[in-house]
TORPA-87864 format. One line per 2 residues: for each residue z, x negated, y of C-alpha. Coordinates in pm, whole numbers, plus 50000, padded with zeros to 5 digits. Each point is the difference from the previous one (the first is absolute). Example, Ala and Ser with C-alpha at 12.3 -4.5 7.8 and 13.67 -1.06 7.14 Angstrom:
// residues 2
50780,48770,49550 | 49934,49863,50344
// end
This chain:
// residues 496
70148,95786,56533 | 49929,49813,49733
50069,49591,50134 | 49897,49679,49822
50260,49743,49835 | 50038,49789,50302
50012,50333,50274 | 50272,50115,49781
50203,49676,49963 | 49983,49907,50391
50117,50386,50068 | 50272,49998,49741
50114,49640,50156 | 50000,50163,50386
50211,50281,49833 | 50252,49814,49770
50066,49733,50306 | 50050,50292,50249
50284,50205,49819 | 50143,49653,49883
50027,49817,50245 | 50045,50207,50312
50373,50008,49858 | 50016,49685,49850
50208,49760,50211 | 49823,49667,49910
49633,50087,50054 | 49892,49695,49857
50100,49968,49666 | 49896,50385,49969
49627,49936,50106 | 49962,49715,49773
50129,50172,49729 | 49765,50286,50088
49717,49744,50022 | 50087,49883,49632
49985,50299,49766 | 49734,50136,50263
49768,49747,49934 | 50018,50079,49649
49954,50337,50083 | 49614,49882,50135
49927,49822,49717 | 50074,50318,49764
49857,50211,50228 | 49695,49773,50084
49916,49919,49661 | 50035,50348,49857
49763,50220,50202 | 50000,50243,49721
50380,50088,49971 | 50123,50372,50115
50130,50104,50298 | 50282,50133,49762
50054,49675,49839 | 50030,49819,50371
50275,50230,50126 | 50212,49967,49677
49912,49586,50019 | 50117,50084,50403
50303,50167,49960 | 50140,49806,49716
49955,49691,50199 | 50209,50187,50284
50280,50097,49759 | 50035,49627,49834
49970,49851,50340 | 50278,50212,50140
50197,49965,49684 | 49985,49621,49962
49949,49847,50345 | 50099,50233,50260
50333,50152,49865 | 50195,49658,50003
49984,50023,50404 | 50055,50350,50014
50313,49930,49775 | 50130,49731,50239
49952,50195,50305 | 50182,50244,49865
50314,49778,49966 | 49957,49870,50383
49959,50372,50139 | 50312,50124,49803
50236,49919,50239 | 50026,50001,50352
50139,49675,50162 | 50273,50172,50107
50053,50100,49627 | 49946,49688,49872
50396,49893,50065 | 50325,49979,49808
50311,49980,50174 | 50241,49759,49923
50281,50307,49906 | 49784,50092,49672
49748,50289,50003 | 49876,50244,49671
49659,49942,50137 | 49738,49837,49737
49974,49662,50055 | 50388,49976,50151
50332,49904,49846 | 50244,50280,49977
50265,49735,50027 | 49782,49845,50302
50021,49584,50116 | 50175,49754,50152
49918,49843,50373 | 50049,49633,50045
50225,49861,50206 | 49892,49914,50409
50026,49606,49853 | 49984,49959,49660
50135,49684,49802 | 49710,50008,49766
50127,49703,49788 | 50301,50216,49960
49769,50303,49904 | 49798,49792,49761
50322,49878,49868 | 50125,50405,49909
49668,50050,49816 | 50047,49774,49790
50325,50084,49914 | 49877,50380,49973
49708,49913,49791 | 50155,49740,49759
50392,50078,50003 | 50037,49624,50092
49984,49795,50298 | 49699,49798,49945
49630,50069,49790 | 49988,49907,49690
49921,49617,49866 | 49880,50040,49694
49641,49885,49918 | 49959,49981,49587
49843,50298,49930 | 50123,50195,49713
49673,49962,49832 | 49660,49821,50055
49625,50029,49837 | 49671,49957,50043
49695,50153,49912 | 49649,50050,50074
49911,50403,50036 | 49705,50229,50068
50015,50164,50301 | 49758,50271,50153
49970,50016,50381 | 49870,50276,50187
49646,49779,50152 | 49752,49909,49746
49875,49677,50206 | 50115,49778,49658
49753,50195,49839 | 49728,49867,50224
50151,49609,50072 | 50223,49833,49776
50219,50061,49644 | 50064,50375,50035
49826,50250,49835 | 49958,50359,49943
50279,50194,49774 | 50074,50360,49993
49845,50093,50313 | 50204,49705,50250
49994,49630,50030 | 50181,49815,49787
50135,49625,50030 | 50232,49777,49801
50269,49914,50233 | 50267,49685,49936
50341,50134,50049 | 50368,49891,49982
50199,50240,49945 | 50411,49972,50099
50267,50271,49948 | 50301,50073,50195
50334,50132,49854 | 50177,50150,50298
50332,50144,49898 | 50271,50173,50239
50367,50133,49886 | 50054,50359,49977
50352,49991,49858 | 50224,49731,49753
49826,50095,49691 | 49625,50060,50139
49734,49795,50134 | 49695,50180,50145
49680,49764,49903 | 49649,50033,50147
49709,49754,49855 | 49741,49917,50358
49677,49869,49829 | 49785,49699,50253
49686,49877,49961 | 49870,49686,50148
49589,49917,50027 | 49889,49688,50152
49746,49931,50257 | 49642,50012,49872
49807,49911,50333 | 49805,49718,49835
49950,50161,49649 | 49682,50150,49851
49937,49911,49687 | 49639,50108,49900
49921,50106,50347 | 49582,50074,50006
49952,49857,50370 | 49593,50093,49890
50035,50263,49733 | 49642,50039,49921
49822,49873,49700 | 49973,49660,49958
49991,49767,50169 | 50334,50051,50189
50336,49862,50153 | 50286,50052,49850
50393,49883,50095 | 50181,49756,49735
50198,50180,49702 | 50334,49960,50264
49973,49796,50290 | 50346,50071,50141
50259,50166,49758 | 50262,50216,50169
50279,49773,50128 | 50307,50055,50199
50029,49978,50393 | 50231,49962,50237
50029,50388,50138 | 50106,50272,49785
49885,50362,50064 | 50255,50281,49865
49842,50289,49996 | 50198,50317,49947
49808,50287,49799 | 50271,50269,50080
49948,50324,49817 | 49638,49882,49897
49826,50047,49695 | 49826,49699,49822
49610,50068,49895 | 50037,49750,49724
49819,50097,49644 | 50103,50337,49834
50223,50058,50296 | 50293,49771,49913
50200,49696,50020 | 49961,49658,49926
49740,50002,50304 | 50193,49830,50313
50001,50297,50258 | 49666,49963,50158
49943,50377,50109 | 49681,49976,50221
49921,49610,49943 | 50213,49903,50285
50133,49710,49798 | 49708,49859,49895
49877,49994,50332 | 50261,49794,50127
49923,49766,49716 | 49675,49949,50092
50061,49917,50392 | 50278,49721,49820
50312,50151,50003 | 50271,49994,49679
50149,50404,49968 | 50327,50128,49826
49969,50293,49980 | 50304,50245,49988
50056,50401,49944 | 50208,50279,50011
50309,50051,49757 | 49839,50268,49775
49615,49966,50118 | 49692,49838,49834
50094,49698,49745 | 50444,50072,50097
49920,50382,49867 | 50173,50069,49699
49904,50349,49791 | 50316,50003,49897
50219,49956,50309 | 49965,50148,50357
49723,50056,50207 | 50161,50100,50342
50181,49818,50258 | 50213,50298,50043
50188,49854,49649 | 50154,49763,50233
50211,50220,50160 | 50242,50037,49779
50094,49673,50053 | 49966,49977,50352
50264,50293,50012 | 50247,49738,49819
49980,49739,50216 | 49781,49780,49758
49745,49722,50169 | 49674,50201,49888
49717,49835,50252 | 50063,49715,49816
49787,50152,49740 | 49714,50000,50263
50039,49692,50205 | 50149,49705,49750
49705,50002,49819 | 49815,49850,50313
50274,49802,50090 | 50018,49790,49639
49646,49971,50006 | 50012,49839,50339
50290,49756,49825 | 49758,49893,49721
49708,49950,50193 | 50174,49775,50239
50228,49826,49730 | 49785,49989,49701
49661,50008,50139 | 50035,49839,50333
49847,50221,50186 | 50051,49948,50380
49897,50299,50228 | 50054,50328,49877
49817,50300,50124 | 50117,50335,49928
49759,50344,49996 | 49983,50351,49787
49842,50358,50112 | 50235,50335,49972
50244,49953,49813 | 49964,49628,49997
49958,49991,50370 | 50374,50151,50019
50046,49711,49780 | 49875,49745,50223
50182,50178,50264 | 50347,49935,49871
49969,49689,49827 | 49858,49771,50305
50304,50126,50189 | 50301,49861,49765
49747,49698,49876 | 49918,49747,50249
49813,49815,49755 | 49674,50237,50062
49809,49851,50254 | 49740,50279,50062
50066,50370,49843 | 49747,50273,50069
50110,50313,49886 | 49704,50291,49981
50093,50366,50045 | 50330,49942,49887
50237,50160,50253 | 50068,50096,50367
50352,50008,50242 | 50222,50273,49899
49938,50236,50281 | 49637,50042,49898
49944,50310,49727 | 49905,49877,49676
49711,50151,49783 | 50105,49806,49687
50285,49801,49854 | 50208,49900,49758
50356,50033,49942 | 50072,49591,50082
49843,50082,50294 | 50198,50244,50173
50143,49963,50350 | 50317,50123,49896
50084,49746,49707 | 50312,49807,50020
49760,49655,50078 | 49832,50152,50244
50301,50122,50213 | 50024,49585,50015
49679,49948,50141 | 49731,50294,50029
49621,49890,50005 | 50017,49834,50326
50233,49806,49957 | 49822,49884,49642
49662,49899,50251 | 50234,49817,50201
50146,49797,49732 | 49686,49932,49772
49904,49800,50373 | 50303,49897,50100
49966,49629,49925 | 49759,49797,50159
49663,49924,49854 | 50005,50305,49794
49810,50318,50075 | 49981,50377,49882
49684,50180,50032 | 50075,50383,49929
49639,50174,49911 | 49972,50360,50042
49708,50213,49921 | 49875,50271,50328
49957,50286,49770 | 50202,49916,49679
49999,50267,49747 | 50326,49915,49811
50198,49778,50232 | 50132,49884,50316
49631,50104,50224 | 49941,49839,50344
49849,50313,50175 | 50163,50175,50293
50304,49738,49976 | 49818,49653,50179
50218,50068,50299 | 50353,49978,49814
49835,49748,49744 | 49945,49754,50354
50345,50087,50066 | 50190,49865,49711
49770,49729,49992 | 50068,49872,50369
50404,50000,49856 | 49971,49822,49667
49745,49742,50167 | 50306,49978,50264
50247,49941,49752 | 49854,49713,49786
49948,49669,50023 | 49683,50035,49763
49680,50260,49999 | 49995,50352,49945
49697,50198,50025 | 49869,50391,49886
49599,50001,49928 | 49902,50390,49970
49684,49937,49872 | 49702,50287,49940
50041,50184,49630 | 50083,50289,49844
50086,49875,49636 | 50364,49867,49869
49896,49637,49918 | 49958,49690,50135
49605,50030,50206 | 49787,49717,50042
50110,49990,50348 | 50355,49916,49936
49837,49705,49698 | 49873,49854,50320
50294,49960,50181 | 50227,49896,49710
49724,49704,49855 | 49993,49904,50352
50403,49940,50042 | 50070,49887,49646
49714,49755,50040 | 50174,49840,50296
50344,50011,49833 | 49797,49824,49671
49895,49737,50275 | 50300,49938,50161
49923,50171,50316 | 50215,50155,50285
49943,50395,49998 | 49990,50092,50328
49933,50271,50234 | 49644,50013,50009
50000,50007,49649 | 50153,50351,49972
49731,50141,50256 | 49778,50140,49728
49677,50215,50110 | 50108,50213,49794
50296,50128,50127 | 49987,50294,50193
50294,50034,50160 | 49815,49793,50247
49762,50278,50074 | 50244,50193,50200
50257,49810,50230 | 50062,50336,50170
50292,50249,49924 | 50268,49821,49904
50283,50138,49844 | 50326,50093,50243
50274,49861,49818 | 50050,49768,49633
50218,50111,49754 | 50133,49712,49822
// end
């Protein structure tokens, strides 16, 4: 029977929301996103009486196809990765395994009582081929410069400077930019050389130059030219990019590492950021030289100090921002491959107050969907200290505190699903075996990056260590962590 615009829309809506979300695990988001495009279906369909029944059902089905392809498939994707394995599966014993996800060459267990000055003391040694981190703070070579920088929200086209180039948002950006030489002996007659790019932005909380507070024709308000230029604070934010890729103009360096506007987020809630990356990744890639961490084996197999390459960086930038710049608290976070980062770091550094590394690893005995070869639980450093001990010692002091995000359904890395029960587990020992805070937030998400969930939690902790605040407890109790959800089923035994 031939129906009218509005007949067809609400029947097309009662049909779309049925197959949807019936299997859709979060019925909310799945109606309202129904309710969206829907609505514009009975404004198409209300206001064209006239179109074909043919012309509906292709206008129908296409909507189904684009909706499946665009929204829907993301969740499908990530319960995909939590129903691969069974929990039973989902385990890697400490004798080495060719499972994926497991070390042929398997892990070490910690001691019953570990003497984790003594451990933190071997990592360094492992890491640096000396028995202390390194002092130096001149970097090898400073500049500054403003730059254009496109960020994946348009909102500076709507308030502020920004404006609208080559289909994203584009900002000029102040930058200093400092470079790193690290260096490590292979043999008498060869040095191997690495060059670790770092870019520092300053805290732009109070600065809007030109900022329309009325932006309608005359008359209207309108901030001063700069009421508050961007100055140095107390707290610096490292931020670790990892493997990311910069969305800086035409794809490539000078930007300063800002992959999904992360950094100039932090800005604008106050906070100074370095921001570091990978050897080989974003503004360290070289088209001429490697790509792969794999490259580093070859000196790994002769004995050479070759995590240097991925943790001095961090460790001379923490010198010069201390020495130079006089910064006093130093907060330490990064997602993937930057989240290893801040894993590793925090525990030989004491200097980092508050590290938060996002989706950036998990205890040995837990099968791994993605890593890299520094990350391996059967690398020399790691027979020193696996994971846990590295959560142990990035809290070990007190008054400093590790906050290990995970995502529930994590397409790339380290998911929370079908693993709170062990996750509890090697939480209750680390929190037993430091005298500061450790805490995992699994927090809702399906997507590799750092959510606006996990931007709560960090503003919230780096704002009391910008204060000069006590973290505590209570602190670490986020909403958002799931874990909470389910105090049953805990897991028999810890692996450690």
């Amino acid at each position: 029977r031939e129906k009218s615009g509005r007949e067809m829309a609400r029947t097309w809506f009662i049909w779309r929301a049925h197959i949807l979300c019936t299997v859709h695990k979060n019925k909310w988001p799945c109606w309202f996103h129904a309710s969206v495009i829907d609505s514009f279906c009975v404004v198409v369909f209300g206001t064209r009486r006239l179109m074909s029944t043919a012309l509906r059902c292709i206008f129908v089905c296409t909507t189904v196809v684009l909706a499946h392809g665009f929204i829907d498939r993301p969740a499908l994707r990530a319960s995909d990765i939590c129903a691969t394995w069974l929990p039973s599966e989902d385990f890697c014993p400490p004798g080495g395994s060719n499972a994926s996800g497991c070390t042929i060459g398997g892990y070490s267990l910690l001691p019953e009582k570990p003497d984790w000055l003594s451990v933190r003391a071997e990592l360094i040694r492992e890491f640096f081929g000396t028995s202390q981190l390194p002092t130096r703070y001149t970097p090898d070579n400073l500049s500054t410069f403003s730059t254009p920088h496109r960020f994946p929200s348009c909102l500076y086209t709507i308030w502020g400077p920004g404006q609208s180039s080559g289909g994203g948002c584009v900002k000029d950006i102040n930058v200093t930019e400092i470079i790193w030489n690290i260096s490590a002996s292979v043999n008498s007659t060869y040095n191997l050389r690495l060059q670790s790019k770092v870019f520092f932005t300053l805290n732009t909380s109070a600065y809007a130059p030109g900022y329309a507070i009325w932006p309608y024709p005359s008359p209207h308000a309108e901030q001063p030219p700069a009421p508050v230029l961007p100055h140095r604070g107390r707290t610096l934010v490292i931020w670790h990019n990892g493997h990311g890729v910069t969305q800086g103009l035409n794809g490539s360096c000078p930007t300063f590492g800002d992959t999904e506007g992360e950094i100039d987020w932090l800005n604008l809630l106050g906070y100074d950021v370095a921001v570091v990356m990978m050897p080989f990744h974003d503004c360290n890639d070289d088209p001429h030289g490697p790509h792969d961490h794999e490259w580093f084996k070859q000196f790994a197999d002769q004995g050479v100090p070759w995590m240097r390459f991925f943790i001095e960086p961090v460790i001379l930038t923490i010198n010069y921002a201390k020495t130079v710049l006089g910064y006093e608290n130093i907060v330490m976070m990064g997602l993937s491959g930057g989240g290893w980062t801040t894993t590793v770091v925090p525990a030989v550094d004491p200097r980092i107050a508050l590290s938060m590394p996002v989706a950036g690893s998990a205890p040995c005995d837990f099968r791994h969907t993605s890593w890299d070869f520094e990350q391996f639980c059967d690398s020399p450093w790691a027979r020193i200290g696996n994971y846990t001990a590295l959560y142990v010692l990035a809290a070990l002091e007190p008054g400093r505190t590790s906050v290990q995000m995970l995502h529930e359904a994590d397409p790339c890395c380290f998911h929370g699903c079908g693993r709170h029960a062990r996750i509890r587990t090697y939480n209750r020992y680390v929190q037993g075996q430091t005298h500061g805070l450790f805490q995992t937030i699994v927090s809702e998400g399906n997507m590799h990056q750092w959510n606006p969930r996990e931007k709560v939690v960090a503003a919230t902790l780096i704002e009391k260590v910008r204060r000069g605040k006590p973290i505590i407890q209570y602190d670490l109790d986020s909403p958002f962590n799931i874990l909470k959800d389910d105090e049953l089923g805990e897991a028999n035994h810890l692996i450690v």
